[in-house]
C-alpha positions in Angstrom: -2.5 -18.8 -50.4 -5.6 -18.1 -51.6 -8.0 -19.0 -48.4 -5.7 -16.3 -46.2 -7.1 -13.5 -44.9 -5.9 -9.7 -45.8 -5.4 -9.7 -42.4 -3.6 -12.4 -42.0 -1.6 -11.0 -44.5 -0.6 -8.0 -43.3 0.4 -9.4 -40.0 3.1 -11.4 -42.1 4.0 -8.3 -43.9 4.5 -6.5 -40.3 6.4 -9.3 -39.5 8.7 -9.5 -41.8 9.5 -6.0 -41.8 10.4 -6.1 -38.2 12.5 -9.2 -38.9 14.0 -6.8 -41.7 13.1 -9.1 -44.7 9.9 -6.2 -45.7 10.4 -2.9 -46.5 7.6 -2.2 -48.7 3.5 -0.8 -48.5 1.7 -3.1 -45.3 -1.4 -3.8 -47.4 -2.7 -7.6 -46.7 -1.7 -8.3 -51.0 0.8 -11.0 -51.7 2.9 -9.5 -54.9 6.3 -10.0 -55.7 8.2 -7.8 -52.8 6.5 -10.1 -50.5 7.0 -13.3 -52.2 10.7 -12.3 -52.2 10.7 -11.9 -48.3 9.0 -14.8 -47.9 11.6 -16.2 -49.9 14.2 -14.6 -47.7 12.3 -15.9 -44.5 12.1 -19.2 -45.9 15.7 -19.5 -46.5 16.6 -18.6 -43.1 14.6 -20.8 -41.3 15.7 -23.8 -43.3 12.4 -24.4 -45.2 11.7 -24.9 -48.6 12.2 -22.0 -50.3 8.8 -21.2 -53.0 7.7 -18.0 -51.8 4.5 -19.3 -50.6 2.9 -19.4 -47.4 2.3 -23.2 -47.5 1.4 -25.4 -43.7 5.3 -25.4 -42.8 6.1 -21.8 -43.4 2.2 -21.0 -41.2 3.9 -22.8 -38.8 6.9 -21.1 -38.6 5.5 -17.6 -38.8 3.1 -18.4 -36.1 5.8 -19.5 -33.8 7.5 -15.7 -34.7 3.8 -14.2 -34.0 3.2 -16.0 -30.4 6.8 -15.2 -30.3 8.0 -18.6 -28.4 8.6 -22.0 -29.5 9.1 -25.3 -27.4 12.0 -27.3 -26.4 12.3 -30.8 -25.6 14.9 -31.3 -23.1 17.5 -33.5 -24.8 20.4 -34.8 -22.8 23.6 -33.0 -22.7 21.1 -29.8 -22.8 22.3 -26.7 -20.8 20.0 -23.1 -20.8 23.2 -21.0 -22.7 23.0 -24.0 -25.4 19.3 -23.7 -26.3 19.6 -19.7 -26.1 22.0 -20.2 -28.4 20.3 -22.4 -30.7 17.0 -20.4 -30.7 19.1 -17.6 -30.8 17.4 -16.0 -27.8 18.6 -15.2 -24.3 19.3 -17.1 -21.0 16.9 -14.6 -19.1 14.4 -14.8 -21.2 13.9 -18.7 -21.4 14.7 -18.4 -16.9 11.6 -15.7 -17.3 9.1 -18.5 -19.2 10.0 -20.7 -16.8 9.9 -19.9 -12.9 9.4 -23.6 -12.3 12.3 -25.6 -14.1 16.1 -26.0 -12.4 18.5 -24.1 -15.0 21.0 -27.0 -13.1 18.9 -29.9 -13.3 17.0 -29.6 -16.4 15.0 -33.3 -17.0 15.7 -34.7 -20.1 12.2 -35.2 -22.1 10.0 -32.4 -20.7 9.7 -29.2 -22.4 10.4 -25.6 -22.0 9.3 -22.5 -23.4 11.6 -20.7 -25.2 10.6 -16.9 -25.7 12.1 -15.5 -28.8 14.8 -12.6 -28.7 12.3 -9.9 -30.0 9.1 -8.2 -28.5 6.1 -9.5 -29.8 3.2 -6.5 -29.9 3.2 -5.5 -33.8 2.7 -1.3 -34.4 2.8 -1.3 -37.9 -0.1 -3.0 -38.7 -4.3 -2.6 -38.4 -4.3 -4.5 -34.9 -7.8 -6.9 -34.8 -9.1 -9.3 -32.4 -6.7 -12.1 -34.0 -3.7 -10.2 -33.1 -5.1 -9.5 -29.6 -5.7 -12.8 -28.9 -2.1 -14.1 -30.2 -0.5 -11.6 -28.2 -2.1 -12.3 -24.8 -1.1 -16.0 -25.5 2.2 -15.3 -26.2 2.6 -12.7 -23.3 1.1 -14.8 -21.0 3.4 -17.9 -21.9 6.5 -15.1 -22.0 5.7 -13.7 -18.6 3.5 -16.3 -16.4 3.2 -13.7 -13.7 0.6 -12.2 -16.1 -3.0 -13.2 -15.2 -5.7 -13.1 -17.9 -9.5 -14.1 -18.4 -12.7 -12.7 -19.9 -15.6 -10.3 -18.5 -18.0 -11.0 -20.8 -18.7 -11.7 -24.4 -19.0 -9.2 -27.5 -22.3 -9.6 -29.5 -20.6 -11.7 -31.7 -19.7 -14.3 -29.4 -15.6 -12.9 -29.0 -13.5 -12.6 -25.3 -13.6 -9.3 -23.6 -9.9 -10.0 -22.6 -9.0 -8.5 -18.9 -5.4 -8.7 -18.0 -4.0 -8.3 -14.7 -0.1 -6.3 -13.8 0.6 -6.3 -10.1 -1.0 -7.6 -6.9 -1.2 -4.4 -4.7 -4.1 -2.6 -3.1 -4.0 0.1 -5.5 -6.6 -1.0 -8.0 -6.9 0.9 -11.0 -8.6 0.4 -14.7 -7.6 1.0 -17.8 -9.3 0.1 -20.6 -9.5 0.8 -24.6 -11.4 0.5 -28.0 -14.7 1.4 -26.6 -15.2 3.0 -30.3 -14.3 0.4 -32.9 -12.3 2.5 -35.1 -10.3 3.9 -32.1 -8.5 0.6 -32.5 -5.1 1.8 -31.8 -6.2 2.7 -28.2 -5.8 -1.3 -27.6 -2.1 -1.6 -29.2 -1.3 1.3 -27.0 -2.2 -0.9 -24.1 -1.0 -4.1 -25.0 2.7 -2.5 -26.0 2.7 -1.0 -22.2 1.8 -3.9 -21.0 4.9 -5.9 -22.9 7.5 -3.7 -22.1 6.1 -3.2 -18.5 6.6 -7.5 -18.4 9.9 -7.5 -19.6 11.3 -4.8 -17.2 9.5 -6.1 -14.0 11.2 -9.7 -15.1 14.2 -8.3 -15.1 13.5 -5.8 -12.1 14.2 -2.9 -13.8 12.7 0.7 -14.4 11.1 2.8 -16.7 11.5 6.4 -16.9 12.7 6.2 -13.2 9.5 4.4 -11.9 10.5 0.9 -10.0 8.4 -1.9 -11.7 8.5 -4.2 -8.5 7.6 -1.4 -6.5 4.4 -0.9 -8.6 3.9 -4.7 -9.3 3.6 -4.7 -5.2 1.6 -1.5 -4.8 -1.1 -1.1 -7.5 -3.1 -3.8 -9.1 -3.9 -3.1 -12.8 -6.8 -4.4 -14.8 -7.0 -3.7 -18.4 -9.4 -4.4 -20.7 -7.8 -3.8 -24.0 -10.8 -4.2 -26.6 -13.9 -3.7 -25.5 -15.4 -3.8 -28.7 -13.9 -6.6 -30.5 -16.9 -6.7 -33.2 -16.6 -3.1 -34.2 -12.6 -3.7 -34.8 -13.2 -6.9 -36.7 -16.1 -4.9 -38.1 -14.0 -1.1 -39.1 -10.5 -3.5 -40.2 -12.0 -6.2 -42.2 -15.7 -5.3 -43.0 -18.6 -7.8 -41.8 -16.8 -10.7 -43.7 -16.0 -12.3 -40.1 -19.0 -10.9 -38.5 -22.7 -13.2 -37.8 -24.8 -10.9 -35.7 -26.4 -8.0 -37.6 -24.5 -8.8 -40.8 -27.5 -8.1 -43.0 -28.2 -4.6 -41.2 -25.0 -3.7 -41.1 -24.6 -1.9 -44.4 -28.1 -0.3 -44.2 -27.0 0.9 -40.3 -24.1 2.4 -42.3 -26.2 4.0 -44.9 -25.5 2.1 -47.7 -21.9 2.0 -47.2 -19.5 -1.2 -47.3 -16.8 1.2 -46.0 -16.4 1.1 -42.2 -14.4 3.5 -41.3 -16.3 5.8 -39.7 -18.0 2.9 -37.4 -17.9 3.4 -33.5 -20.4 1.6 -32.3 -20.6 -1.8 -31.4 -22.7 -4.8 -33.9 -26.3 -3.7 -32.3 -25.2 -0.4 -34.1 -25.0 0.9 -30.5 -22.4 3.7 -29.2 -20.7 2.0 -26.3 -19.8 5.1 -24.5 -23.1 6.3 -24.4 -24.8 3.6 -23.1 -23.9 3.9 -19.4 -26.2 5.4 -16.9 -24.9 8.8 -16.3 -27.2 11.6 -18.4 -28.5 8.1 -20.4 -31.9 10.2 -20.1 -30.9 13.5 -21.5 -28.3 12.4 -23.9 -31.1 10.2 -25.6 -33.2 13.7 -26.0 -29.7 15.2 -27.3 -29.7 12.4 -30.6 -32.9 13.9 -31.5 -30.6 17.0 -32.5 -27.8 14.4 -33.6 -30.3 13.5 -35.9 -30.2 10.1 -35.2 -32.9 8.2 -34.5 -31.8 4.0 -34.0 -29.2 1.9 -34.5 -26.0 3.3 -36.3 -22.4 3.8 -37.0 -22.2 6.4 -34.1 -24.1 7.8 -31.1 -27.1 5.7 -30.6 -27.2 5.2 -27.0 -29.3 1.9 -27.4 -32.9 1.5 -25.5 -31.3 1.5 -21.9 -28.5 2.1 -20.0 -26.0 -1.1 -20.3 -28.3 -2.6 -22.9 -25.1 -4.2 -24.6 -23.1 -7.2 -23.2 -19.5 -5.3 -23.7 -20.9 -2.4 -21.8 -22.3 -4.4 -19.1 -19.4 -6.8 -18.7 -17.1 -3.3 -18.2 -19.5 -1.8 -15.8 -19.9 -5.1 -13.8 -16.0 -5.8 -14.0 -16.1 -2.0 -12.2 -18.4 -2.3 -9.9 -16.6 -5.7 -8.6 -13.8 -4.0 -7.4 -12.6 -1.0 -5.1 -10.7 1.0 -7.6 -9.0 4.6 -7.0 -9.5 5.5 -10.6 -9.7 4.6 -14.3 -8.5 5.4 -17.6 -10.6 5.1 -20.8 -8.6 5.3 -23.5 -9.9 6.8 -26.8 -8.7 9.1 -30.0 -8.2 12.2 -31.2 -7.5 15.1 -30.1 -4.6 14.8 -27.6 -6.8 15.9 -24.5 -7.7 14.6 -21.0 -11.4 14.9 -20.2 -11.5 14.7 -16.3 -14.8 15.8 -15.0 -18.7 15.5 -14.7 -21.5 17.7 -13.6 -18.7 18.9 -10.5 -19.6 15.4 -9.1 -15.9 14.5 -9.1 -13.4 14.7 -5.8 -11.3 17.6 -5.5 -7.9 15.5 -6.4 -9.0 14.8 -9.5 -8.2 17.9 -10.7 -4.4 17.3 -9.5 -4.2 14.0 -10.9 -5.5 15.4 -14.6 -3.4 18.3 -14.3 0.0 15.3 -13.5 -1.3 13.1 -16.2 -1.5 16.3 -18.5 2.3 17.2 -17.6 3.3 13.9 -18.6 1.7 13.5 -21.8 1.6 17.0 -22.9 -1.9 16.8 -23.4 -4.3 19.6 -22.3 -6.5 18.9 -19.6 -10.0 20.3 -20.4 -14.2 19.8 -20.4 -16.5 17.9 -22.6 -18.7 19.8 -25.1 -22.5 19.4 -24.5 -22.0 15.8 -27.1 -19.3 14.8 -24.9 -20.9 15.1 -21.6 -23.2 12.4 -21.1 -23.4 8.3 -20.7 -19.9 7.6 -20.7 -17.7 5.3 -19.1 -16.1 7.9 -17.1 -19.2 10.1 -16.8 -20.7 7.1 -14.8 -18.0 6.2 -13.0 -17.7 9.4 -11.6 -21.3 9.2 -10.7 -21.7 6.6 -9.3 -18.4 5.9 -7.1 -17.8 10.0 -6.8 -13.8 8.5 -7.7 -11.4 10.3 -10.4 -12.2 9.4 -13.7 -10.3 10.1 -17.3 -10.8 9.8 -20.9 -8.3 10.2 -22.5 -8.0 11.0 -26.3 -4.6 10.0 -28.0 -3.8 11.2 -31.0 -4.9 14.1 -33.9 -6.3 14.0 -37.1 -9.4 11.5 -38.8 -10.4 8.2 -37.0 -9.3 5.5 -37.7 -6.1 7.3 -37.2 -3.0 6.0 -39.3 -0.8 3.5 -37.5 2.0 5.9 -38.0 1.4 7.8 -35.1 1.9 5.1 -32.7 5.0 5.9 -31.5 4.3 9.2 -31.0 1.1 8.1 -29.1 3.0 5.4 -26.9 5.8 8.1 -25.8 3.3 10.5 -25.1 1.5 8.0 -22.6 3.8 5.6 -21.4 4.5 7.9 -18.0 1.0 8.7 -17.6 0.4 4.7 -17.2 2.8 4.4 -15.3 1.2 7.3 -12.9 -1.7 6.3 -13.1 -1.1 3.5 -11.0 0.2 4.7 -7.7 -0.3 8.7 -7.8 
């Protein structure tokens, strides 16, 4: 147990507590509550029960993470027996697997069998690890989800883009621009689960039609865009190369990340595009910052930074109607730029702002200048939103997730066709 990460940890602990075997604090330390549910866990899954997280009980808790496991078809086999057995549903294992006969199943090839719970954790500090086991599990859950990677972070990590839908409506969402805005990317990755599982089952939510938006709109959404500065803000530079000697001094001395935004160059991703990149670098002057940092450094030029490159080519690749760029606090929807933007934009903030109960408002002077949205407004003269989830101090708590998801599911959903 001792080579397992506090990561790690905690996404056990948020496991079990979903599974109901945890109740207790989330806080990546293995003490007796969590040996006990390990314990529990252990039991239940026909393992040897020690309370440690030894290969075989890895094993099984990664199968519960991915959320799937496989079958070998064995004969005698019918779909409603291995549901049963997995304790999962029919659907579900029909969903994994568009290609196989549920009346001719051939003995010795294998299925996937999704598990009978969803698989996106919100209770936990969500890192790259966790992204990258959910979009493998997703993708094996729902095949109709299509996945690759723009780019790559400073630090060598996937800058996941996933695809919903295959219509000529082509939106972009995308999240985690600031590293400790990390919620922003569970936000998306949780719509983009329970979006899955309707649509599978051609189904609804909150009255919109899934297959009617799977056919209309095509979505890509880059969940992370700075994977470094998660890792970086979550875990410290322990699993970090680049920079990890400047790091602490970029922080001012501080081992603490919490208050990091910017990527590992120490570079302010949403203020690195090439929209007011010129006067915004006058403004740090009166920021007082003057290089690489925890926040606002707009880097030497526009797009200096792979992640901010890789989103601005992944835009300018495709016709889109909009984008979202989701970031926190404040529970506000910034919608324009220097009057550049159409005249429906102003509808569509004032729609998304109904459904959210967020206000729809302007950018202060520090606000204003070499975004994501700032650019994309000025340079495709198309609606463009930030949108800021969530009050208090970032990195805000995971407790407010729910209330963050319910306040934006409908607005994703909008965003799509309106």
């Amino acid at each position: 147990m001792d080579n397992i990460s506090k990561s790690k940890i905690r996404e056990i602990q948020g496991l079990l507590n979903k599974l109901g075997y945890y109740n207790y604090s989330i806080d990546g330390f293995i003490e007796n509550y969590t040996i006990d549910a390990i314990k529990n866990f252990q039991k239940n899954n026909n393992l040897k029960i020690t309370g440690e997280l030894d290969q075989s009980t890895i094993d099984k808790i990664d199968d519960y993470l991915t959320g799937y496991v496989l079958h070998t078809i064995e004969n005698g086999d019918t779909l409603y027996d291995i549901a049963r057995k997995y304790n999962t549903l029919v659907w579900r294992i029909i969903t994994a697997n568009p290609n196989v006969n549920p009346f001719d199943l051939t003995i010795g090839t294998s299925i996937i069998v999704p598990l009978n719970f969803q698989i996106v954790p919100t209770n936990i500090p969500y890192t790259y690890n966790v992204l990258e086991n959910n979009i493998m599990g997703l993708s094996k859950r729902y095949p109709f989800l299509r996945f690759d990677s723009i780019g790559n972070s400073v630090d060598g990590r996937q800058l996941y883009r996933i695809r919903i839908g295959n219509g000529s409506n082509h939106v972009i969402y995308n999240g985690a621009h600031h590293a400790n805005e990390w919620i922003t990317t569970p936000l998306l990755m949780k719509w983009i689960e329970v979006f899955s599982e309707v649509y599978s089952r051609k189904g609804s939510i909150r009255g919109y039609d899934t297959e009617q938006i799977w056919n209309y709109a095509t979505i890509d959404i880059v969940p992370m865009v700075n994977p470094d500065g998660v890792e970086l803000v979550i875990d410290g530079a322990d699993n970090i190369t680049a920079n990890k000697d400047q790091l602490i001094k970029w922080n001012f001395g501080n081992e603490n990340f919490n208050d990091w935004k910017s990527n590992i160059n120490g570079v302010d991703l949403n203020r690195n595009y090439d929209a007011g990149w010129k006067e915004y670098k006058e403004l740090e002057k009166e920021f007082g910052v003057d290089g690489p940092g925890p926040f606002l450094y707009g880097g030497t030029k526009p797009e200096s930074e792979p992640e901010s490159l890789a989103m601005a080519n992944l835009t300018r690749s495709i016709d889109t109607r909009l984008v979202l760029a989701y970031h926190t606090q404040g529970q506000v929807i910034f919608w324009n730029y220097k009057d550049l933007q159409p005249e429906i934009s102003l509808y569509i903030g004032e729609t998304f702002a109904k459904a959210s109960g967020y206000e729809l408002a302007s950018e202060d002077l520090s606000q204003s200048f070499a975004g994501y949205k700032d650019w994309y407004i000025l340079d495709f003269r198309k609606p463009g939103y930030t949108i800021e989830v969530g009050k208090g101090k970032n990195p805000l708590p995971i407790d407010q997730f729910d209330m963050i998801y319910e306040n934006n599911e409908e607005l994703l959903l909008l965003a799509s066709i309106i």
